[in-house]
N, C-alpha and C positions, 0 to 999 in steps of 0.2 A: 271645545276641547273634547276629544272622545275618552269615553269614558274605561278607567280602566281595568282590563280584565283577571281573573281571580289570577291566572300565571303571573303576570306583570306584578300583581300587589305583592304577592307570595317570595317572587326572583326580589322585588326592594325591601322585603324583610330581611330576606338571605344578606341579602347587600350589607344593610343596617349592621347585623349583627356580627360582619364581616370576624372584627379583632377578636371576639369571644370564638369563635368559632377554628379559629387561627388556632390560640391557646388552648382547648379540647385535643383538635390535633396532635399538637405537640406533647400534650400530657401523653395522648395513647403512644404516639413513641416511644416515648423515656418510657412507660411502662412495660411494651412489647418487647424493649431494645435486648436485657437480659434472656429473656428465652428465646429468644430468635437463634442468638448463640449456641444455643443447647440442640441446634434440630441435627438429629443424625440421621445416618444414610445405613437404609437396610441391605446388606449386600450377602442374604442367602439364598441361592438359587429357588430351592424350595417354595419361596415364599411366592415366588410369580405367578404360582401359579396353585387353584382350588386345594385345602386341605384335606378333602376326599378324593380328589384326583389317585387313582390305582396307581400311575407312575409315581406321585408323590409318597404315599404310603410305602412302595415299597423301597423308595427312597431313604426314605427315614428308618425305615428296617434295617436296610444297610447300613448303616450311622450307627442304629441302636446293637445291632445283636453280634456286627462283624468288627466290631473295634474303632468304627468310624471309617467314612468315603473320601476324609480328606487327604489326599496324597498327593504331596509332590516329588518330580525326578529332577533330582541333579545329577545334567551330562557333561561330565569331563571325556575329552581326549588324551588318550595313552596307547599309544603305540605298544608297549613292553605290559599291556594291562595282564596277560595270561603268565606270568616270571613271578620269581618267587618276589623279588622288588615293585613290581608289580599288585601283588596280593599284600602286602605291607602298607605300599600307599592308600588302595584304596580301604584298608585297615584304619588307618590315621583318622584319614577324612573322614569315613564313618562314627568315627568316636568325638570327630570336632565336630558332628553335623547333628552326633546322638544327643551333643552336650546345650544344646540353642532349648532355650526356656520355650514350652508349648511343642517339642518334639516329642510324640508319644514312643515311637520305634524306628528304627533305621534299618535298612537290608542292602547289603553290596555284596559285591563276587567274594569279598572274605567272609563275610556269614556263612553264604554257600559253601565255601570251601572246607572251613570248618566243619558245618552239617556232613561232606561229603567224608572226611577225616574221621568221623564218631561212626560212621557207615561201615569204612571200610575195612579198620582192624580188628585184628584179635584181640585189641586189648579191652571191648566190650566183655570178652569171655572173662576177663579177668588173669589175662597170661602180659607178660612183657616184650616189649619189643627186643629182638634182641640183634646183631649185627648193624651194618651200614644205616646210619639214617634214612629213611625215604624222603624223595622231596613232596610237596605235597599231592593232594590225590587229587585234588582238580585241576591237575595240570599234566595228569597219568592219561594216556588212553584206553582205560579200561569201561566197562560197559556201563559201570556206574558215573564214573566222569562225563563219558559223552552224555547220558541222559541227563544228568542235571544240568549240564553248559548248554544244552539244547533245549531245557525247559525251563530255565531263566533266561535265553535270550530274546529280548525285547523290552527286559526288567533291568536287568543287573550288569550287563552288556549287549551290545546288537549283535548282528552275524557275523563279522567281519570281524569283532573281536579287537578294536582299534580304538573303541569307544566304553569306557564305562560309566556308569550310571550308582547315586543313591537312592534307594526307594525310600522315601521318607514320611512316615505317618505321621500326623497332626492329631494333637487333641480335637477332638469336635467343640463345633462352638453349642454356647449355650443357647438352648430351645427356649426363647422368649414365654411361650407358651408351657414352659414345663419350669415347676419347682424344685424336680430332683434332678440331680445330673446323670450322664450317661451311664450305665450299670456297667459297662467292660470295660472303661478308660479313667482315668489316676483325677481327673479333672476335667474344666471347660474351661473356653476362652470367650470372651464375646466377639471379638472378631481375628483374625491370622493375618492382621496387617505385619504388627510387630515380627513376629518368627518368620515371616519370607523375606521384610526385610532385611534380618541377621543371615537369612540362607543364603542371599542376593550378596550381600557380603562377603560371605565364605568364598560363592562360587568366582567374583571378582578377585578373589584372592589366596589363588591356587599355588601349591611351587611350581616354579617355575618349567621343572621339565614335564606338567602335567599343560599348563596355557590356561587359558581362561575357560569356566565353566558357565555352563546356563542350564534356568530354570525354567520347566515345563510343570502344567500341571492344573486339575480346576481352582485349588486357591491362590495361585499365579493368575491365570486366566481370569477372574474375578476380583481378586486385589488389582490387578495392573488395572484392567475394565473401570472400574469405579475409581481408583485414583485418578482414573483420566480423568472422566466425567465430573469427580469432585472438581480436580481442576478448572478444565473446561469452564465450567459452570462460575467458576469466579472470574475467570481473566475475560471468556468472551462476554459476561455480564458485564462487567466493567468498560470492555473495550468498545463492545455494543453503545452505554449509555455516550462513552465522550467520542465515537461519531457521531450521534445523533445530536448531541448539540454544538459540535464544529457547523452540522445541515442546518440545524435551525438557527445560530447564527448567522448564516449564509443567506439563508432566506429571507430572515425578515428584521436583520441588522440591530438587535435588538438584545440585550443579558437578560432581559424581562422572563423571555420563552424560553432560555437553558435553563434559568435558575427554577424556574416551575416544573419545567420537566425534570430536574434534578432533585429537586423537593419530592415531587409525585412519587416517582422513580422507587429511589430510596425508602422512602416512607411506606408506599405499600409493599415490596417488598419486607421490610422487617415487619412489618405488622401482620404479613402474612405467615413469615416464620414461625412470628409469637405465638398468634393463633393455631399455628400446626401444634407445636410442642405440646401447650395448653390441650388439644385435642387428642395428642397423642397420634400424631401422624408423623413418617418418617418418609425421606427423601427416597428414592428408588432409581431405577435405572435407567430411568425417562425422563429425572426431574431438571435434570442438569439447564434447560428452556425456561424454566421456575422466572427469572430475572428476565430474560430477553422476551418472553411472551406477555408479560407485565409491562414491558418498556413498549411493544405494540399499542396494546389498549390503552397507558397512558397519553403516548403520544398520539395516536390517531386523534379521539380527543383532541388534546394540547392545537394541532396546528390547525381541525376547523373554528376552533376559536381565534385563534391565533388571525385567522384570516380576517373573520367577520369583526372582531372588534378592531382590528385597525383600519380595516374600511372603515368603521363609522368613527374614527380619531381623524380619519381621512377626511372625513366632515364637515370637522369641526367640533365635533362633541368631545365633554370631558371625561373621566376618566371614569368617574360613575357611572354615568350616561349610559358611553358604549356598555362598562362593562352589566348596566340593568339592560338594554336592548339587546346585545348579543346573549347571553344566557336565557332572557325569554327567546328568544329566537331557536335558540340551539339546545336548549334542556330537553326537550323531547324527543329529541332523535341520537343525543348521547344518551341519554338513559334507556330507551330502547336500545340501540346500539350495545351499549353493558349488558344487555338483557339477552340478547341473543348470543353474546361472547359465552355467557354465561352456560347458557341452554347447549351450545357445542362442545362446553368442556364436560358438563355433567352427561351429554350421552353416554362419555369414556367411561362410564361407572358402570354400565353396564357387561365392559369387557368381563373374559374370563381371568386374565393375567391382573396378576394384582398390582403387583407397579402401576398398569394402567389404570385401574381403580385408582387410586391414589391418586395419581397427577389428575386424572379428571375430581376430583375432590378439590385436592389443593389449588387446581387451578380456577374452579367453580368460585371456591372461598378467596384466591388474589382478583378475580373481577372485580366482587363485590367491594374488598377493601379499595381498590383502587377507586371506585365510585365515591368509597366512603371520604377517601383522600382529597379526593376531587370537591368536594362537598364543604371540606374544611378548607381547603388553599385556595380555590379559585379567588372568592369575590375579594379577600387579601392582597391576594396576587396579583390582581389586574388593576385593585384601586392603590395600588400601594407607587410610590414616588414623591417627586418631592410638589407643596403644594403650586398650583396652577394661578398664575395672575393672567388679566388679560393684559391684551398687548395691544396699543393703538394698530389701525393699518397701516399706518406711516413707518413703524416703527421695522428696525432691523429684524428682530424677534418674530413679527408676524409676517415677514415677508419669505425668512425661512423657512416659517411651519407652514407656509402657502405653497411654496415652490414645493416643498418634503411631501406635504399631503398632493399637490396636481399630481406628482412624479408616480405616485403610490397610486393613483385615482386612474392616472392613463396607463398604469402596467397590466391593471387589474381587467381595469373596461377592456383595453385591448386583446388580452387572454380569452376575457368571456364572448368577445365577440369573434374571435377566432374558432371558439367554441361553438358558438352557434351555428357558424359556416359551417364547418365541418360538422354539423351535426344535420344540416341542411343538405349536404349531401349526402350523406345516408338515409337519410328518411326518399331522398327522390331515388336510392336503389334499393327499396328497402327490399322487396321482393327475392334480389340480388342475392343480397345479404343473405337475408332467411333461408334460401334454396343451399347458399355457399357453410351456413350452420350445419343444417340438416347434412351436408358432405361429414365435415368435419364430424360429425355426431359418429358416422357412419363409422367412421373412421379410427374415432377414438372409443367406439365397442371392441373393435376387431384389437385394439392395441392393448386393453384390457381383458380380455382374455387370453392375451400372452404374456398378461403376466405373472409370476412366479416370486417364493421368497427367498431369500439369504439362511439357507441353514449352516452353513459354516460359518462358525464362532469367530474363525480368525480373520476372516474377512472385514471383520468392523474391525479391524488393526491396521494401520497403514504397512506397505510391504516394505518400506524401510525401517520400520519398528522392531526394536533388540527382542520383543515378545514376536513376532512374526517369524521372526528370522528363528528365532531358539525352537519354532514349532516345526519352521520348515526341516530344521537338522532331525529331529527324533522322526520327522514323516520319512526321511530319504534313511534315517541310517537304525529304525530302531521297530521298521514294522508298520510305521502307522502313528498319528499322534491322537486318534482318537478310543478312546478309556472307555469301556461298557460294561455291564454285570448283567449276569440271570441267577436268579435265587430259586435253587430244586430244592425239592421234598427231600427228607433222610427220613427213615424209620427209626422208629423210638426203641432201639437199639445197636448195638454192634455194628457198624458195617464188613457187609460181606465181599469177596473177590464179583459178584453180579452184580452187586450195585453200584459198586466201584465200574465195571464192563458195562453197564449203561450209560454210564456217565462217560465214559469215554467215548462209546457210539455216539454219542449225542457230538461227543467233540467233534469228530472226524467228520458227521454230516456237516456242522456249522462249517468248518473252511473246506468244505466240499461245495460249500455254496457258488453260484457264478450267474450273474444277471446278464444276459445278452445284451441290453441296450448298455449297461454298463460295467464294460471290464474292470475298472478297478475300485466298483464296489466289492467287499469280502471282505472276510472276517480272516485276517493273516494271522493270530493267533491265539490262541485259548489257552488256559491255566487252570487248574483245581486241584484238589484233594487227589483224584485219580491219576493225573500227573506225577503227582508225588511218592504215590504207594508205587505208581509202577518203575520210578527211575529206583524209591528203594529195594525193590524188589530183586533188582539187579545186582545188590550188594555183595561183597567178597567174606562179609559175615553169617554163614549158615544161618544162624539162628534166626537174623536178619531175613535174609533169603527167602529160608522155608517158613515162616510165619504165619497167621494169620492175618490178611490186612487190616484187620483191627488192631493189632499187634503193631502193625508197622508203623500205623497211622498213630497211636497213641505215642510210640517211638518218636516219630518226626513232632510230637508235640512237645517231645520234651527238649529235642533239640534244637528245634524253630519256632519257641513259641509264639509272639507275636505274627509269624507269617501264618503260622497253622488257624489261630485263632478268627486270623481276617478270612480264611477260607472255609469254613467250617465249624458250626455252636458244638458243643460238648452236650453230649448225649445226657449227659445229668444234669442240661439245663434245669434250673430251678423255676424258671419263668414258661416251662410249657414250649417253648419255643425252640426245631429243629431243623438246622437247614445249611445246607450247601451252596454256596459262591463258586463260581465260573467268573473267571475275568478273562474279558475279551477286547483286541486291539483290532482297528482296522483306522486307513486312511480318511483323516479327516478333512483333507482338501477335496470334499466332494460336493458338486451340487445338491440343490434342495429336492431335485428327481433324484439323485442315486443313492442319497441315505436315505430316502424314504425309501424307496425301495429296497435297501440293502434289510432296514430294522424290522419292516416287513417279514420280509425272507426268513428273520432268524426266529421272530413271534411264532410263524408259522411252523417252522423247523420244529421248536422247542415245543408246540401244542401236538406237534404228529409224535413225537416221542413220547410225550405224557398222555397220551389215548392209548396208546401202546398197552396189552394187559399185564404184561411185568411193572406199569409204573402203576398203575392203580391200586396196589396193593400200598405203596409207598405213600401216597394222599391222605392222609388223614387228619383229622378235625383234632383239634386238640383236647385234650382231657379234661383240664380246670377248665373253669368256668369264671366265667368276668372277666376274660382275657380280651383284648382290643383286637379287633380283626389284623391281620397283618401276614404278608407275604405270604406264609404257610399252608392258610386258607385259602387262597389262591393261587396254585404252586405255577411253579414257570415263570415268571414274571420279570420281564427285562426293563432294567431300569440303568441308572446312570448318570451322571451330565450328558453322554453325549446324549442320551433320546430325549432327555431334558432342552439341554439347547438346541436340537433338533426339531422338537415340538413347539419350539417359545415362537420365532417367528410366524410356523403356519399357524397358533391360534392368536397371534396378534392380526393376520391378515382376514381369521375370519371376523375379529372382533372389528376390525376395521369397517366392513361393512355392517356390523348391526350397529354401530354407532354412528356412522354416515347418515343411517337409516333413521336412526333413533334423532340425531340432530336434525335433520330435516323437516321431519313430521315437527319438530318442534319450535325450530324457527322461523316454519313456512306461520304454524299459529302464532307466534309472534309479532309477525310481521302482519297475517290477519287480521291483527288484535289491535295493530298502531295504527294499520291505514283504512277498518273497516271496508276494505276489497278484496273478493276474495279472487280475482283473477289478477290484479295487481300483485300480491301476495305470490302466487303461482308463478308471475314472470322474472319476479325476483328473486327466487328460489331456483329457478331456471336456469339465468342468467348467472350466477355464485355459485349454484354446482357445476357448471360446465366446465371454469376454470378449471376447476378441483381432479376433475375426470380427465382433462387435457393432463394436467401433467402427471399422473400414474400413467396414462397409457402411454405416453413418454417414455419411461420406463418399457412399458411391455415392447415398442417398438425397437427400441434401442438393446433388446435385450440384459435387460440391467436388473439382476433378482431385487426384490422390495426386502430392507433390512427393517432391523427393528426402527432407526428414525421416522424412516417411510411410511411405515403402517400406522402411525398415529395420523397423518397428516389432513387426511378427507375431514375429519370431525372437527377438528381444530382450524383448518383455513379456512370453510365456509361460513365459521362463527365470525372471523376475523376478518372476511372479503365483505362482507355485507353489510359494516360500517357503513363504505361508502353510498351505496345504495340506500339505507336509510335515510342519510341526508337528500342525495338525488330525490326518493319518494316522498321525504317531507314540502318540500321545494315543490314538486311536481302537482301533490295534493291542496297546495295553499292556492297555486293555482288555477285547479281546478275550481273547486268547491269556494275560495274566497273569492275570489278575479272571475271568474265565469271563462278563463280563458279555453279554447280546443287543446284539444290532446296535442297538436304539435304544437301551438306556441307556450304551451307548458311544459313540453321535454324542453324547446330552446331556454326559455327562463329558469329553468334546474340546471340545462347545464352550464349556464354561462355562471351561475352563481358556487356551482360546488365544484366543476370541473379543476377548477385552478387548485384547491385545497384539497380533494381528494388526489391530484397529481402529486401537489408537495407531499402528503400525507405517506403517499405509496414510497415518492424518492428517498423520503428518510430511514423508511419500515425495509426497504430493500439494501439500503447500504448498512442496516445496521444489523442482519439477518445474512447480508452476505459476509460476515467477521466468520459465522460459524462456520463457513464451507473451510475454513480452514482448520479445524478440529482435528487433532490426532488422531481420534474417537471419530471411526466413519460415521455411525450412525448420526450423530449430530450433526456432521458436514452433510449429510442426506437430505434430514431435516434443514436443514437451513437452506441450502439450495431447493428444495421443491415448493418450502414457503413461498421465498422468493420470488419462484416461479408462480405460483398460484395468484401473488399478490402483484405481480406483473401483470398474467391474466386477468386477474379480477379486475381490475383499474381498466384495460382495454373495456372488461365486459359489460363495465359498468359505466363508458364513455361511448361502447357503438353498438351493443348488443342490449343493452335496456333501456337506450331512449328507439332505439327501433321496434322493439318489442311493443313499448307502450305508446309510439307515435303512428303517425299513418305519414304516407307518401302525400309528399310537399311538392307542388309544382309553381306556386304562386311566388311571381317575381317579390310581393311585398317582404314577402319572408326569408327572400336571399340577403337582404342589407336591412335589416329591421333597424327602427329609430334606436337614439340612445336614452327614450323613459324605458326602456325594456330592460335594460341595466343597469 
């Protein structure tokens, strides 16, 4: 009897201890189960990205010092919007929109019209109206009317006047990071699900002679976004796990393998939650794969076992048996395997985007549980049934389990030995092959360097989507649906009619602007303080009139205060802090070339104006001291969602390759490290990136910009294609170095044995991966589709491209029809 080795004795401890180990598990459930509940989803732009990020900072200036960034437009259609029934309704709606819990300020054409009202009479001087009523003044064509209808439209109304609009300001939410609340705003919310809800409402539920209204806006664009995703994330998690065990009943006829992998599933999954909560980790805009990428690593796993222990049931052995032979058999190449899952998720940590941080966190810490899970349920799992008697061979009984086990014996053998042939033929092209790689290599550089990212936001939206569509209206009828800011210098005092006339140059270069390759990049409109002095300047009130623009400006404060405030700090900040807001619209249905080039254009714009020696005098560092660097120190600074979501892509795509990078170098030592070769090692790494690089340049060929699903997917399918190759390599080295066999009847005896299971493994992982292509949320139908694809590839790469790699060209007729001890 051979004697047995420290693995073997070790896997019949495991065994032994099976039922304790069972109950562990399930304690850490029941215990994880409650906070698992508890894990929430961070849904503040902001957060994606570096805390020192200049864009992010001056982000957060905005929020802090101009009354908060959050605004949403509600666009109704009215024909009669400029009529005195007209200015009534959109009066009404304002006051039912002012009244929704977490609205800080409301703005529609009756604000204005008002403001234009307080403008225009004598009754500022203190005299009486006397004769005929007037109707109102912003419905007059006087010089003050047009400028103001002309400078809210794209806010309050579009050009055409057919269309009106709420502007509607939201509390800011609360700054996780900060103990006090915002200094300009009545309160905070932790998050604006609730109040777009009730807006969503409103706008569903308009009178009737106004029709139905929709909302725009980044806490639209962000609530809708991540509700998807929330959703997402349950249904296709769920729908994922029950085709995967419709497949795995199909394959191997058996409740045994659903109910484990349903066990597995589930269980790491909350366990991983638990542990998030516990660590203070929260869901992100990438996590929504959280369950389906966990249901990968379980099941890959699940079905090489699943294989190998029914071959050896196939046997004749009992249920202990197989399951102590297949776990010493297969513990080292799934624990490896775990080990490199792991090493692909944690490159992600090194992105800049913080969401991505995270899920490479969180998904680092769901390997290991699943390992842990694994650890607990298997030896249970596989010795569990009812007990085993034996069976004469005469008997009914044993001539079932004979027929059951030959049928299972010759499906298996047959597969491997098909395997082998075809593996027989490529090693006799291998040259072929390798010459026909090197094409393809060639091929798929040139298709990666065309490719490009998704910077429009609404492109992760499907175009039949009531948010797509509500974007597409405000892009054709309101200017543009893309929302920007630049934050100028003011002098620490009074503004004068030049500062004001700077600031207007500045306007009139920005939608001066015009990019040759791209006509409808531009900036269609601009908004500030300067705007405002000068349409009141126009006023039919002298006093008004002839003023000074400090004068006018302080005027317009008292009459629009919340609008003034958002545009403009009060020179008596208390906080040191003085500065002027520009809000700027342009078309946001642009590619990832034309807003880069557009936000460009206007950086540049905004820096040639502030070199200027009129603006220099205006720059100044502020007085107190201990003040947090912010905007002011840095004057000019164009910030927003849109350069925000403009920006998230292209630094997902660069993070995408240092974390390609970073996983590679990491589970090429990996794989160094299990098979002690180091050109083995190399071909396998080879072989798993190649898939990975076929299908981005997929994309580049096809002309298909990389969104954010996309940009994770190099780091995470190479951790995940290499599964199979592990086994392949385990298999390939027992042969080597155990058996003494050559390099080709070593790749034949790897693949006849993992081929069949690395096949089923892939059909499962791809039917249950293809649920996401249908995600409302492109970016997940991305991701799910290029997994797909990857682990399509991978499975070819890892059945013709890695026993080529590590075989040689086969001519010997023995090895066309090898015996069947070889299987």
């Amino acid at each position: 009897m051979l004697q047995e080795t420290p693995l073997q004795s070790l896997v019949r401890q495991w065994v032994a201890l099976r039922w304790w180990l069972l109950g562990i598990g399930i304690v850490l459930y029941l215990v994880t189960l409650p906070a698992a509940g508890r894990l929430q989803m961070d849904r503040q732009i902001e957060s994606m990205f570096p805390a020192s990020d200049p864009a992010v900072v001056a982000y957060k200036d905005l929020a802090e010092h101009f009354g908060g960034n959050a605004i949403v437009l509600l666009v109704y259609p009215d024909d009669q919007l400029f009529t005195a029934g007209g200015l009534q309704r959109a009066a009404k709606l304002s006051d039912r929109v002012g009244a929704v819990p977490g609205v800080q300020a409301t703005l529609s054409i009756a604000e204005v019209a008002q403001s234009v009202e307080e403008l225009r009479g004598i009754s500022s001087f203190g005299m009486a109206l006397l004769g005929e009523k007037k109707p109102p003044a912003i419905l007059e064509t006087s010089p003050t009317s047009i400028a103001f209808r002309k400078m809210f439209a794209g806010y309050t109304h579009n050009q055409a006047e057919n269309y009106g609009a709420i502007v509607v300001m939201l509390q800011p939410l609360a700054d996780p990071s900060s103990e006090t609340p915002d200094k300009r705003s009545g309160g905070v919310q932790a998050n604006h699900e609730a109040t777009v809800a009730s807006l969503r409402a409103i706008a569903n539920d308009l009178p009737p002679e106004l029709g139905k209204g929709v909302l725009v806006g980044q806490p639209v664009l962000v609530s809708e976004g991540y509700t998807m995703i929330q959703r997402d994330g349950q249904q296709l998690g769920t729908t994922t796990i029950w085709l995967l065990s419709v497949v795995l009943l199909i394959l191997f006829r058996s409740p045994r393998w659903v109910l484990l992998a349903l066990a597995t599933i589930w269980g790491s999954s909350t366990v991983t939650r638990g542990l998030a909560v516990l660590l203070g980790l929260q869901l992100s805009l990438v996590s929504s794969m959280l369950t389906a990428i966990l249901t990968v690593v379980s099941v890959a796993a699940l079905i090489h076992i699943a294989v190998a222990w029914q071959k050896r049931r196939a046997r004749g052995e009992d249920r202990q048996a197989a399951t102590i032979r297949t776990l010493t058999r297969l513990l080292p190449p799934i624990l490896w395997a775990g080990f490199t899952d792991a090493v692909g998720f944690a490159a992600l940590m090194a992105a800049d985007v913080g969401p991505v941080r995270d899920f490479g966190l969180l998904m680092t810490l769901g390997v290991g549980v699943v390992m842990l899970v694994l650890f607990f349920l298997l030896p249970a799992g596989l010795c569990a049934g009812k007990p085993e008697t034996a069976h004469g061979k005469g008997s009914p009984q044993h001539a079932h389990q004979a027929n059951r086990s030959k049928r299972r014996r010759r499906f298996t053998a047959g597969f491997g030995r098909w395997g082998s042939r075809f593996t027989v033929g490529l090693l006799k092209h291998r040259q072929a092959i390798l010459w026909g790689t090197c094409l393809l290599g060639l091929l798929t550089a040139i298709g990666l360097s065309r490719l490009s990212a998704e910077t429009n936001f609404l492109r992760n939206f499907r175009e039949e989507s009531s948010i797509a569509k509500a974007y597409q209206l405000v892009e054709e009828q309101f200017g543009g649906a893309g929302v920007w800011d630049i934050l100028l210098p003011i002098p620490d005092r009074p503004l004068t009619t030049a500062d004001l006339k700077r600031v207007h140059n500045l306007e009139v270069d920005l939608q001066a602007i015009r990019i040759p390759d791209f006509p409808n990049a531009r900036v269609t409109q601009t908004l500030s303080m300067a705007d405002t002095d000068a349409a009141a300047a126009l006023s039919e009130n002298p006093l008004i009139r002839l003023a000074p623009s400090s004068v006018r400006l302080q005027r317009m404060a008292q009459i629009m205060p919340e609008f003034s405030a958002a545009l403009m700090t009060p020179t008596d900040s208390n906080d040191g802090y003085h500065g002027l807001r520009m809000m700027l619209r342009s078309p946001e249905n642009l590619n990832s070339e034309a807003k880069t080039a557009l936000i460009r254009s206007v950086q540049q714009t905004v820096q040639q104006h502030l070199d200027r020696p009129e603006w220099q005098s205006v720059q100044q560092r502020p007085k107190q001291t201990g003040l947090e660097e912010s905007a002011f120190t840095e004057p000019g600074r164009v910030t927003g969602y849109y350069v925000l979501l403009a920006r998230l892509v292209n630094s997902l795509l660069e993070d995408q390759w240092t974390s390609l990078g970073l996983a590679s170098i990491g589970i090429f030592v990996v794989v160094w490290w299990a098979t002690g070769n180091f050109v083995w090692a190399a071909l396998t790494l080879l072989a798993n990136g190649f898939p990975v690089m076929i299908s981005l340049a997929a994309l580049g060929w096809l002309n298909i910009p990389l969104n954010m699903g996309g940009a994770m997917i190099a780091a995470v399918s190479i951790g995940l294609t290499i599964d199979g190759s592990l086994h392949f390599l385990a298999s390939y080295r027992r042969s080597r170095q155990r058996y003494g066999r050559c390099a080709g009847r070593a790749v034949l005896r790897a693949q006849s044995q993992v081929s069949w299971p690395i096949s089923c493994a892939t059909l499962a992982l791809v039917v249950g991966f293809a649920v996401l292509t249908r995600s409302d949320f492109v970016p997940t139908a991305t991701f799910g589709a290029l997994l797909s694809l990857a682990m399509l590839l991978g499975m070819l790469a890892n059945q013709i491209l890695l026993p080529v790699l590590l075989g040689r060209a086969i001519f010997s007729s023995k090895l066309l029809f090898p015996s069947d001890d070889e299987f």
